[in-house]
Biopython code that builds the backbone (N, CA, C, O; Angstrom):
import numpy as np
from Bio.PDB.StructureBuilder import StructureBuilder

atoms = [
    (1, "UNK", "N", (-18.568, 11.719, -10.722)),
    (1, "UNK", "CA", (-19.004, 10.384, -10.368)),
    (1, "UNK", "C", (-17.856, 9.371, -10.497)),
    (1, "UNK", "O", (-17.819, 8.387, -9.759)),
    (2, "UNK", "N", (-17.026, 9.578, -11.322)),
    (2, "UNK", "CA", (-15.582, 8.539, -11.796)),
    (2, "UNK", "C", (-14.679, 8.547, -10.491)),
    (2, "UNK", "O", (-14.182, 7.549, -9.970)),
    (3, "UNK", "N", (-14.532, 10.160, -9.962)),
    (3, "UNK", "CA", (-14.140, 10.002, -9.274)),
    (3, "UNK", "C", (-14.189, 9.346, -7.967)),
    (3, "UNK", "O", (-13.331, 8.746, -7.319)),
    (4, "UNK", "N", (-15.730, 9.687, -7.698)),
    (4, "UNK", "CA", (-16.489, 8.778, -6.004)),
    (4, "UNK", "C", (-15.549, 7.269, -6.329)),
    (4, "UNK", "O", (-14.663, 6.726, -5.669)),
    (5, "UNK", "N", (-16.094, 6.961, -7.441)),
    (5, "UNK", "CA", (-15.635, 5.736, -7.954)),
    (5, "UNK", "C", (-14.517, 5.320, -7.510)),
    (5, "UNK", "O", (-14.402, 4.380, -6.723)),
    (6, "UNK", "N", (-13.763, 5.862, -7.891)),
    (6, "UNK", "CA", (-12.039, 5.813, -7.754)),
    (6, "UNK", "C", (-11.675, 6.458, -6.633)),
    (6, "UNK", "O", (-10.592, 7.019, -6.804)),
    (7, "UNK", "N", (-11.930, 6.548, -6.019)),
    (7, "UNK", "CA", (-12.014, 6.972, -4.132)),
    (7, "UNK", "C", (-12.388, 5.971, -3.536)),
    (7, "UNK", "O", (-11.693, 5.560, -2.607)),
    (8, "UNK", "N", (-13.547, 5.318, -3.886)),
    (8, "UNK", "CA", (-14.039, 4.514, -2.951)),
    (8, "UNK", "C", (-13.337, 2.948, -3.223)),
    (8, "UNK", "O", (-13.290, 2.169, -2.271)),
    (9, "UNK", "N", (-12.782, 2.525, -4.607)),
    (9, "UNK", "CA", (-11.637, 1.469, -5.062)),
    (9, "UNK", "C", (-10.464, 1.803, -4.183)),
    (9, "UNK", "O", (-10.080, 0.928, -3.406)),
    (10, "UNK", "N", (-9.932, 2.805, -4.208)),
    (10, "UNK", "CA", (-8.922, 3.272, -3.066)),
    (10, "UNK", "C", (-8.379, 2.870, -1.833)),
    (10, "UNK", "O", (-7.356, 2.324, -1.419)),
    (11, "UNK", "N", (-10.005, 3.592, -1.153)),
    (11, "UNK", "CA", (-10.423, 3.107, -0.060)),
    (11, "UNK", "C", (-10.186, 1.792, 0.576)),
    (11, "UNK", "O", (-9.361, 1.508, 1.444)),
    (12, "UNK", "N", (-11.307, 0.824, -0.183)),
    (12, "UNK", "CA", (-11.117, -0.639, -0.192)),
    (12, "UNK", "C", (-9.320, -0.957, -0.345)),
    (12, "UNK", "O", (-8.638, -1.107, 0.669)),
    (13, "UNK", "N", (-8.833, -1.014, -1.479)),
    (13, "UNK", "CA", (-7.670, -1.508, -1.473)),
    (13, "UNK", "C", (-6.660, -0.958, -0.381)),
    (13, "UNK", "O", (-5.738, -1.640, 0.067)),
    (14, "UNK", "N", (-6.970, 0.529, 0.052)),
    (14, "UNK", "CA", (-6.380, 0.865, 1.629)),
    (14, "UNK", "C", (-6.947, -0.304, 2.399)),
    (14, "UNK", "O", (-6.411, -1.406, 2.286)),
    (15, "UNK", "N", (-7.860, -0.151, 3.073)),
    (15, "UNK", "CA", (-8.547, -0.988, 4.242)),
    (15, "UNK", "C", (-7.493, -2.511, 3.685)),
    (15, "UNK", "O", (-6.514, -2.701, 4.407)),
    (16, "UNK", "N", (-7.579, -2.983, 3.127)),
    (16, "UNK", "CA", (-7.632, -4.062, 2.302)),
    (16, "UNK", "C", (-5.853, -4.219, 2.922)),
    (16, "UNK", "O", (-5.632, -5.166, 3.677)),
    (17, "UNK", "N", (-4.696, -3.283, 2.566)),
    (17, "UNK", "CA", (-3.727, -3.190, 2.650)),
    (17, "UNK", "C", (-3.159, -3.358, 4.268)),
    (17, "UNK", "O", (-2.249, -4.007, 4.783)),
    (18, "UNK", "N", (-4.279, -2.347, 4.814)),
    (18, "UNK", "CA", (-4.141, -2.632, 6.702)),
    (18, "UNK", "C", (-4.540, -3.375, 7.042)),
    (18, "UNK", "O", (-4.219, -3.544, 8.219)),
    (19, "UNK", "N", (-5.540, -4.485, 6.465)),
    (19, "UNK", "CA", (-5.588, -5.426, 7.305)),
    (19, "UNK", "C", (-4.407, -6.631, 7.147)),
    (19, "UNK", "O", (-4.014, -7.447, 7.980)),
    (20, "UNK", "N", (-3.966, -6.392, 5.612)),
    (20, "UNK", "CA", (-2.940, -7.863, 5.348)),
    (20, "UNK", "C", (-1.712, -7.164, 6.305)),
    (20, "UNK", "O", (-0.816, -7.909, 6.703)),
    (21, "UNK", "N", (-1.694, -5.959, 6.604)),
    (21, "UNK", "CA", (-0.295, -5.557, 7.143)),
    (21, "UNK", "C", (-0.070, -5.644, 8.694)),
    (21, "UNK", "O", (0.993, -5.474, 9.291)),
    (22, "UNK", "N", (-1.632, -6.028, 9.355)),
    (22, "UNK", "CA", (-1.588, -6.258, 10.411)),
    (22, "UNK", "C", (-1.557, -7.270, 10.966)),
    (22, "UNK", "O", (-1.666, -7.463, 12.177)),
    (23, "UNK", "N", (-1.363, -8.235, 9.893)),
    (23, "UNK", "CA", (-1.147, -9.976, 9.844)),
    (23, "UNK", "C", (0.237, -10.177, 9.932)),
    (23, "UNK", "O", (0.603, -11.190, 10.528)),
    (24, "UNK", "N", (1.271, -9.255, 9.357)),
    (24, "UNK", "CA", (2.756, -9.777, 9.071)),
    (24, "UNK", "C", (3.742, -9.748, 10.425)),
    (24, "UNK", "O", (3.823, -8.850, 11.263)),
    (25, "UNK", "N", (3.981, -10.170, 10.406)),
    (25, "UNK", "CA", (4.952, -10.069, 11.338)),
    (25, "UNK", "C", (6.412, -9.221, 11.521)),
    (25, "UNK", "O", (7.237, -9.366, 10.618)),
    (26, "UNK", "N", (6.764, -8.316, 12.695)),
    (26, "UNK", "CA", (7.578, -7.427, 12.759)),
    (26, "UNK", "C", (8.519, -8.134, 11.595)),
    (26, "UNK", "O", (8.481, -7.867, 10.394)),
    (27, "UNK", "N", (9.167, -8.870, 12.092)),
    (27, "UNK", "CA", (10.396, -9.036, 11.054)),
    (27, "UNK", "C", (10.388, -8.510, 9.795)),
    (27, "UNK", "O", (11.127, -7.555, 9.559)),
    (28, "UNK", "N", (9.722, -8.936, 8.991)),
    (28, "UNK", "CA", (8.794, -9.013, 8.231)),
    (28, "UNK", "C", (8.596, -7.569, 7.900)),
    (28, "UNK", "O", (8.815, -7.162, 6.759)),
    (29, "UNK", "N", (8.335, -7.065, 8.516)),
    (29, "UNK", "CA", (7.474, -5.656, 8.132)),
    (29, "UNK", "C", (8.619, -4.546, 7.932)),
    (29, "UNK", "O", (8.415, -3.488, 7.338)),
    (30, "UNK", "N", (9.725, -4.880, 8.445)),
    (30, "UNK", "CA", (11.062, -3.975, 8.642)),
    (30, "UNK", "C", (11.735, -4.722, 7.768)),
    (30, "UNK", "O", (12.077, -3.781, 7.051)),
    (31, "UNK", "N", (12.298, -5.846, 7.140)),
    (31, "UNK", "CA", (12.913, -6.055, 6.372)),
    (31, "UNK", "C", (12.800, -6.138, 5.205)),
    (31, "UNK", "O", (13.654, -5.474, 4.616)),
    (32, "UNK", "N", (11.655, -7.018, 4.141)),
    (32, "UNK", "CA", (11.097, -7.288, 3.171)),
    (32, "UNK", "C", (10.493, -5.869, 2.895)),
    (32, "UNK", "O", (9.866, -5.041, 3.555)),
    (33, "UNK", "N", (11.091, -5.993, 1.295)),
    (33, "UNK", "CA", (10.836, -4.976, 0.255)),
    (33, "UNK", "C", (9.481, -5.405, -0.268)),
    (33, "UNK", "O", (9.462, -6.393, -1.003)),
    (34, "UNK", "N", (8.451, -4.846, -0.009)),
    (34, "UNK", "CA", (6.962, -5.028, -0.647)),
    (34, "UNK", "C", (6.563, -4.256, -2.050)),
    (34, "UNK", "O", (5.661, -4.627, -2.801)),
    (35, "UNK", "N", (7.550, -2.920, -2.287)),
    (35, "UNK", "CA", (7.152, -2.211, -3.442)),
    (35, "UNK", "C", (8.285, -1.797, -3.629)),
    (35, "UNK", "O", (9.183, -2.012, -2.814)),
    (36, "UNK", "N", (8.543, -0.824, -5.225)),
    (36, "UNK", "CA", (9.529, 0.045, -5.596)),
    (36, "UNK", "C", (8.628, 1.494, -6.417)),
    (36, "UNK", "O", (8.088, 1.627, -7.515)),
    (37, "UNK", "N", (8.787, 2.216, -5.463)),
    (37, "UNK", "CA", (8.047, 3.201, -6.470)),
    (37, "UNK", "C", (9.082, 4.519, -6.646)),
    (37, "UNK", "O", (9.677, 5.137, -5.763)),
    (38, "UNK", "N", (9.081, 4.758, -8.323)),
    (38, "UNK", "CA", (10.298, 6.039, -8.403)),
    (38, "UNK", "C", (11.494, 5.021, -7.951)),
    (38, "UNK", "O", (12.093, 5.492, -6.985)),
    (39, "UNK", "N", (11.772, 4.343, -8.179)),
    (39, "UNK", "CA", (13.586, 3.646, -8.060)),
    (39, "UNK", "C", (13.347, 3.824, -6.524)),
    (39, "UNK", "O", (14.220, 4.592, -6.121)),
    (40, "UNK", "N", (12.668, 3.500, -5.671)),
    (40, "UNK", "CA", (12.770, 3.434, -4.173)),
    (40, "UNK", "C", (12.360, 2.463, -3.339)),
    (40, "UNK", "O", (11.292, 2.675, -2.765)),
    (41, "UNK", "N", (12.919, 1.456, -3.118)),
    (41, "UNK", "CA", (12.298, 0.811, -2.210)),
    (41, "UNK", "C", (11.233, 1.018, -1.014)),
    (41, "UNK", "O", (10.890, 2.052, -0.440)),
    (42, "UNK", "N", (10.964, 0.129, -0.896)),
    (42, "UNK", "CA", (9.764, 0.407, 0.462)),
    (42, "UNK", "C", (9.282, -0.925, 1.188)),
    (42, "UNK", "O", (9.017, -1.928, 0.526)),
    (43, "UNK", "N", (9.156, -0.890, 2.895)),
    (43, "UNK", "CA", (9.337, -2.166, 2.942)),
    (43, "UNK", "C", (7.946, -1.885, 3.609)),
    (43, "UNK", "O", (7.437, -0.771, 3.733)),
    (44, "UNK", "N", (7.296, -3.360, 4.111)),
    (44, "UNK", "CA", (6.239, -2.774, 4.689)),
    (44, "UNK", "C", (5.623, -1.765, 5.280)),
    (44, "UNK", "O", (4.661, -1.104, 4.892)),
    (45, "UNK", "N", (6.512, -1.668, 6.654)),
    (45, "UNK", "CA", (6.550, -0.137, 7.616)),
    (45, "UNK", "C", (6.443, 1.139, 6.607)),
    (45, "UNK", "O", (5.565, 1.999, 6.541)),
    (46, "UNK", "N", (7.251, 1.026, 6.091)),
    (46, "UNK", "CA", (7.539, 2.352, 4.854)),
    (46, "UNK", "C", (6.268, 2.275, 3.486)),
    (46, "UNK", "O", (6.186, 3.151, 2.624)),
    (47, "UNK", "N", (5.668, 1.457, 3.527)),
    (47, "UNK", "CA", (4.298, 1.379, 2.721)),
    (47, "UNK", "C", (3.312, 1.681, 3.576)),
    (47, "UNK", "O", (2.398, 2.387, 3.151)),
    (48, "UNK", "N", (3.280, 1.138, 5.177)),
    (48, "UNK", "CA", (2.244, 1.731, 5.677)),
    (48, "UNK", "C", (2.183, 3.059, 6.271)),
    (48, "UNK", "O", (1.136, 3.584, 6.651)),
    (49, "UNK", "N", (3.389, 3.606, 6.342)),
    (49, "UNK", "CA", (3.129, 4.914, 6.930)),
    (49, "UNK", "C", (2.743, 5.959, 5.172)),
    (49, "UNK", "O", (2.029, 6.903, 5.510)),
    (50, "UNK", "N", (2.929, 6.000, 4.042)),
    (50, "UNK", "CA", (2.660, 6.161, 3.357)),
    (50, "UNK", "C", (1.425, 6.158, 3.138)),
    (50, "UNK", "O", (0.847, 7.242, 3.059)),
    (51, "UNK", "N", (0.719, 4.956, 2.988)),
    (51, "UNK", "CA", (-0.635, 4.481, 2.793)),
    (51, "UNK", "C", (-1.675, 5.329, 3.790)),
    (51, "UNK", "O", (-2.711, 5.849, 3.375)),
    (52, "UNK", "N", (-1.044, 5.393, 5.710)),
    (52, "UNK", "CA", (-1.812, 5.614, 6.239)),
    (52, "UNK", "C", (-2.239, 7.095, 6.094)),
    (52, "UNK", "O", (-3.394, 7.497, 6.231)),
    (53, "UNK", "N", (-1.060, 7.923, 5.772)),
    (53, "UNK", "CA", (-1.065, 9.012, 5.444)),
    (53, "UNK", "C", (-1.347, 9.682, 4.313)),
    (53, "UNK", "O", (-1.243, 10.882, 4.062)),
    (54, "UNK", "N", (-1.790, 8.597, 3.526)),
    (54, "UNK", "CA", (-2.895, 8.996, 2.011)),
    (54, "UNK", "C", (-1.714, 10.238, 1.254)),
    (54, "UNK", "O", (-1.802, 11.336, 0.703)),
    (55, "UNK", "N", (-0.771, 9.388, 1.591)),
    (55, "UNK", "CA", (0.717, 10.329, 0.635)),
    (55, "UNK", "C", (-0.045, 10.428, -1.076)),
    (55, "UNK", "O", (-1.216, 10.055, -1.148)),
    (56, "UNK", "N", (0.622, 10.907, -2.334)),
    (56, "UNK", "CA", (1.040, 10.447, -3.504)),
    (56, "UNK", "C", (1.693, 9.149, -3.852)),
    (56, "UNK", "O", (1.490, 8.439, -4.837)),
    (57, "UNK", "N", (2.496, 8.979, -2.880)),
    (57, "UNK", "CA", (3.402, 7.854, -2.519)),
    (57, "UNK", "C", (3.053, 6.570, -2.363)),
    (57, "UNK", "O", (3.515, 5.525, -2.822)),
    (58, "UNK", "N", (1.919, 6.881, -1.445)),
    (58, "UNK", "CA", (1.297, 5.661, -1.009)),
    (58, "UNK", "C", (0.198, 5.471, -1.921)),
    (58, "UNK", "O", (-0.353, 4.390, -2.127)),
    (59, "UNK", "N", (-0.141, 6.746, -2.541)),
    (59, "UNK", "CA", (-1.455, 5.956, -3.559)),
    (59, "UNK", "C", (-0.601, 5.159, -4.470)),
    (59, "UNK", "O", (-1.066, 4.118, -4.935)),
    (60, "UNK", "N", (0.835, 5.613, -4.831)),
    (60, "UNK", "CA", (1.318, 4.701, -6.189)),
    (60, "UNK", "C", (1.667, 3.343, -5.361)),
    (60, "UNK", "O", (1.343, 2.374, -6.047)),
    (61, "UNK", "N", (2.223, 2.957, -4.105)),
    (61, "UNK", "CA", (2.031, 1.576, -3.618)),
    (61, "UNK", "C", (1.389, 1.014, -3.740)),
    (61, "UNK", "O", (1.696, -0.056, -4.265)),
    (62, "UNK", "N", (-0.077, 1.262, -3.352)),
    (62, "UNK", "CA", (-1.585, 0.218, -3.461)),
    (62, "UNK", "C", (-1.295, 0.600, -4.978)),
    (62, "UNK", "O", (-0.082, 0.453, -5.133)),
    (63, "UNK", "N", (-1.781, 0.954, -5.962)),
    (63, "UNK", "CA", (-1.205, 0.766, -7.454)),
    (63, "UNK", "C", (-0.535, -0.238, -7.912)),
    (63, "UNK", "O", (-0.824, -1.043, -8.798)),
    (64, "UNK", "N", (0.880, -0.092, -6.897)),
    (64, "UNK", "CA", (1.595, -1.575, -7.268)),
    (64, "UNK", "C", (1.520, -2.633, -6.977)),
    (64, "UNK", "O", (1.922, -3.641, -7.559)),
    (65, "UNK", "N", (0.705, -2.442, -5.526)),
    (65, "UNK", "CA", (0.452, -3.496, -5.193)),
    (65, "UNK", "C", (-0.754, -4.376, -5.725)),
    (65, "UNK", "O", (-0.902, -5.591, -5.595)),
    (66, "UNK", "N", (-1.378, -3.681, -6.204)),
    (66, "UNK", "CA", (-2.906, -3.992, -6.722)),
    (66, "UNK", "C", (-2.332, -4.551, -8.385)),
    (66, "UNK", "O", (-3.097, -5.374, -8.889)),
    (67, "UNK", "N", (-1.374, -4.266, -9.045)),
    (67, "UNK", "CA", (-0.938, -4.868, -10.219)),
    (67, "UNK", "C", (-0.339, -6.048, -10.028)),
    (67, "UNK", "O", (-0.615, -7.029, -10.719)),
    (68, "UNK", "N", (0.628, -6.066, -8.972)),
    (68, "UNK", "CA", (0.744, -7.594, -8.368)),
    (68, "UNK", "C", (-0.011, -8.020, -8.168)),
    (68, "UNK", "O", (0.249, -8.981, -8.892)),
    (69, "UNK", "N", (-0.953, -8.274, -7.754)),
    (69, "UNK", "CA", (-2.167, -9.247, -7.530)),
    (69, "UNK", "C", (-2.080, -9.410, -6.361)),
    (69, "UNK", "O", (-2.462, -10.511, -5.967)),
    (70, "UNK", "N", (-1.424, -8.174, -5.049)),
    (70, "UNK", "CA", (-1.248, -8.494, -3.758)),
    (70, "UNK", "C", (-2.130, -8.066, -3.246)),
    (70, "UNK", "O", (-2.537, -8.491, -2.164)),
    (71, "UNK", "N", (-2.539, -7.325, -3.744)),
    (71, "UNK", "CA", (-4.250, -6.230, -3.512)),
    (71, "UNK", "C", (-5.634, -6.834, -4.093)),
    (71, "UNK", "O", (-6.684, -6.202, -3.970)),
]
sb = StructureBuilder()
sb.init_structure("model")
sb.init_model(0)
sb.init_chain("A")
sb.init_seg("    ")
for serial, (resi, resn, name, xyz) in enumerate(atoms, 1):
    if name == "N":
        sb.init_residue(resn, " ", resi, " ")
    sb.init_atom(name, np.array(xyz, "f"), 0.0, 1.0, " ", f" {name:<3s}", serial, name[0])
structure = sb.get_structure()
């Protein structure tokens, strides 16, 4: 049951992530560093192909991003 839980928080903060990412603007999305996960940068583009692809990677982005208070 913790888990449904924590799948479906996920979820949301995915959805949640594509929609603010479909607001930004190219520039924007290719230049600006949005996360660092593991000593790695990541700029938008590189968070959303992560994210969309329900990486490890991308779950620790929404993570970071969700501790920022960007999520």
């Amino acid at each position: 049951m913790a888990d449904e839980a924590g799948d479906l928080v996920h979820e949301q903060l995915r959805a949640k992530f594509l929609k603010i990412f479909a607001n930004i603007p190219e520039k924007i999305r290719s230049e600006d560093i949005v996360a660092v996960v593991d000593d790695k940068p990541y700029t938008w583009n590189n968070a959303a192909i992560e994210i969309k692809n329900n990486t490890d990677i991308g779950k620790k982005i929404i993570k970071s991003l969700q501790k920022l208070s960007i999520l």
